[in-house]
C-alpha positions in Angstrom: 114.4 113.4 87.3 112.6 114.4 90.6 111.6 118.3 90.3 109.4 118.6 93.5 108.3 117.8 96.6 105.6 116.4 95.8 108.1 113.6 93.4 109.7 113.1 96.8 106.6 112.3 98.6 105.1 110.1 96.1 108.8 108.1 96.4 108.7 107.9 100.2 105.4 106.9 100.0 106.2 103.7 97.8 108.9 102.8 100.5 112.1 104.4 98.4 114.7 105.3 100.4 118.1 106.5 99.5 121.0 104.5 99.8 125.2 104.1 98.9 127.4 101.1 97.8 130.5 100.3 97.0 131.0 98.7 93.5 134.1 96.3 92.6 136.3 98.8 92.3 135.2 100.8 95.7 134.0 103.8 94.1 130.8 104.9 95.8 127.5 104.7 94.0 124.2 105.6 94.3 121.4 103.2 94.7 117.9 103.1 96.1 116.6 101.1 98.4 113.0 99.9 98.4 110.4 98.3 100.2 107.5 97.3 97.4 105.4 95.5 100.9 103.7 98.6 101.2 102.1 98.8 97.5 100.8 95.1 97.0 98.7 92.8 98.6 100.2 90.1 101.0 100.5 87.8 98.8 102.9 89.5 97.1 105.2 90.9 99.6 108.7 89.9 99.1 108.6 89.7 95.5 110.4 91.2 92.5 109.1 94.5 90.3 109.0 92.2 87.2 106.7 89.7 89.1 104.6 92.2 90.7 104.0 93.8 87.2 102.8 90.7 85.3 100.7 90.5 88.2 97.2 91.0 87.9 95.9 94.4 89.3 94.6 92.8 92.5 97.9 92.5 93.8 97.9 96.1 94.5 97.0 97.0 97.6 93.2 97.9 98.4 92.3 96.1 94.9 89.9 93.1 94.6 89.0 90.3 91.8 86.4 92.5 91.3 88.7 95.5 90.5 90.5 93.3 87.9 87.2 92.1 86.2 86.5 95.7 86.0 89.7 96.9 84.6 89.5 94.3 82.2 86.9 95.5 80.4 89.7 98.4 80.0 92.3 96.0 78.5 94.2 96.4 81.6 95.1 93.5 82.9 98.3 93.5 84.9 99.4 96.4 87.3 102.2 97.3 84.3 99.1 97.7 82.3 97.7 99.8 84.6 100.7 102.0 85.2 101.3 102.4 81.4 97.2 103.3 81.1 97.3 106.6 79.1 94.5 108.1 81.4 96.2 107.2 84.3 99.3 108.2 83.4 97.3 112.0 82.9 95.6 111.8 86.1 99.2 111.6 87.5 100.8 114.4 85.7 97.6 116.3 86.7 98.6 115.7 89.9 101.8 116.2 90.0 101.4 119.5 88.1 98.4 120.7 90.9 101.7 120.6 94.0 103.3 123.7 91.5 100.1 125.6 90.2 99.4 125.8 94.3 102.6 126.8 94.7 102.8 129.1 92.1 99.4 131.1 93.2 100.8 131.0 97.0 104.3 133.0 95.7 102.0 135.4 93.4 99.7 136.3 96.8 
């Protein structure tokens, strides 16, 4: 569940949008909309989440061979690997966390 800002900016940053359709039965449901073109390299533009995460970490945008020899040496070698990494996944919450500690010290000044 997004909790902050800073959730918000990390989704419109990946290219999530919100969106609404209508099911069979034409009751309205949420749904998001997303464009993944901005996150991977060109060669994988226009394909799936499952492809994209079997997909070696060079398909990320800004990531080369290099970075995947690299990571390798970590074990990590798909960008689902890389996501699920344990340290990155900290670094993230670390992040995430900062956007309220700052917020918190602001509201106490």
């Amino acid at each position: 569940m997004l909790q902050s800002g800073a959730d918000h900016d990390i989704l419109r940053a990946a290219g999530f949008s919100p969106g609404r359709r209508h099911d069979r039965n034409d009751e309205r449901q949420s749904f998001v909309s997303l464009n993944l073109d901005n996150l991977v390299d060109k060669a994988y533009r226009g394909k799936g989440i499952s492809e994209i995460l079997a997909a070696p970490p060079s398909a990320l945008l800004g990531l080369s061979p290099n970075h995947d020899e690299a990571l390798a040496a970590l074990k990590i070698k798909s960008v689902g690997d890389l996501g699920k990494w344990q340290h990155a996944v900290n670094a993230q919450a670390l992040v995430t966390l900062a956007h309220a500690e700052v917020a918190e010290t602001a509201a106490d000044a």
